[in-house]
C-alpha positions in Angstrom: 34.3 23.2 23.6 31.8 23.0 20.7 32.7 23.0 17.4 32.5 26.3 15.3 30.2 24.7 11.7 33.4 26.0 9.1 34.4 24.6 6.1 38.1 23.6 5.3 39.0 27.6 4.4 37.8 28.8 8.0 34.4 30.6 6.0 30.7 29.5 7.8 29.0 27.3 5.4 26.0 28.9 4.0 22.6 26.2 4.4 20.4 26.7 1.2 16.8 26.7 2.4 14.9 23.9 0.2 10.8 23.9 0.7 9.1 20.8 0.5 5.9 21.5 -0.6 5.1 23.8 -3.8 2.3 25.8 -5.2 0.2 22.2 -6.4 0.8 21.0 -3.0 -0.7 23.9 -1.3 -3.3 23.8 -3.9 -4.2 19.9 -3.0 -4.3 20.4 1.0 -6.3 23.5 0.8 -9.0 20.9 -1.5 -8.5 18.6 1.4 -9.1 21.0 3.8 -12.7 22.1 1.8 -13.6 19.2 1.4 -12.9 18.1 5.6 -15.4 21.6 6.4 -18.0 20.6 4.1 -18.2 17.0 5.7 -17.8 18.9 9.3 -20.8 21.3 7.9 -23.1 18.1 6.6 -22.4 16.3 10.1 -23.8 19.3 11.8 -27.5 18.7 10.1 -29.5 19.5 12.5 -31.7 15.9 11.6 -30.3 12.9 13.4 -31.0 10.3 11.0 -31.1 12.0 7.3 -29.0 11.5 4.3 -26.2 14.4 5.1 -25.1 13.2 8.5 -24.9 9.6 7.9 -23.9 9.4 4.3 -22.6 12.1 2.8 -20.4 13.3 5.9 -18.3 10.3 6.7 -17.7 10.0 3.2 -16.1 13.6 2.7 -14.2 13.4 5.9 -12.8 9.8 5.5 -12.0 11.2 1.5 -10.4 14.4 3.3 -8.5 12.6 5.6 -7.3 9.6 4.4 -7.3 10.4 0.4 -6.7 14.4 -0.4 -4.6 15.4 2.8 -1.9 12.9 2.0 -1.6 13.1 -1.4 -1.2 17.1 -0.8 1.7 16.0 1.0 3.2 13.1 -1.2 2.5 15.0 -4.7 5.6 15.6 -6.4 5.8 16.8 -10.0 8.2 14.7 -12.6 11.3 16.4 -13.3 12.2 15.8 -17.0 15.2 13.2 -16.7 12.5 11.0 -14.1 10.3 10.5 -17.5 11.9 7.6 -19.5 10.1 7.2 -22.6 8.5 3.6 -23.0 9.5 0.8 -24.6 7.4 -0.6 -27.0 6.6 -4.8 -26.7 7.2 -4.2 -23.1 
């Protein structure tokens, strides 16, 4: 038989919903996600061998990718207890 998920006084236990991402998160991979388009958009020059396509493009997408995107999804803002004041000498 499976078990029913109670707590010790027979009640379900209620599961509080916690989002990992907030508004500056969203913010960041929406940036990352410009920034990924505009190097898609430069790649699709329609000259083979100018500036946009071989320069500018891998640079936006490799910044996108590998720099924006993931720190959209690390970025977490500094509760007030994290922040320890300095010492000074140190």
């Amino acid at each position: 038989m499976a078990k029913n998920e109670k707590g010790k006084q027979g009640k379900k236990m209620k599961r509080e919903m916690v989002f990992p991402f907030e508004r500056e998160n969203y913010l960041i991979l929406a940036a990352g996600l410009v920034v990924i388009i505009l190097g898609y958009l430069a790649l699709s020059e329609k000259t083979v061998e100018g500036f946009l396509p071989l320069t500018v493009a891998p640079i936006l997408l490799v910044l996108g990718y590998c720099v924006i995107i993931p720190v959209g999804i690390m970025y977490r803002k500094k509760s007030p207890k994290d922040e320890t004041p300095a010492t000074p000498g140190t």
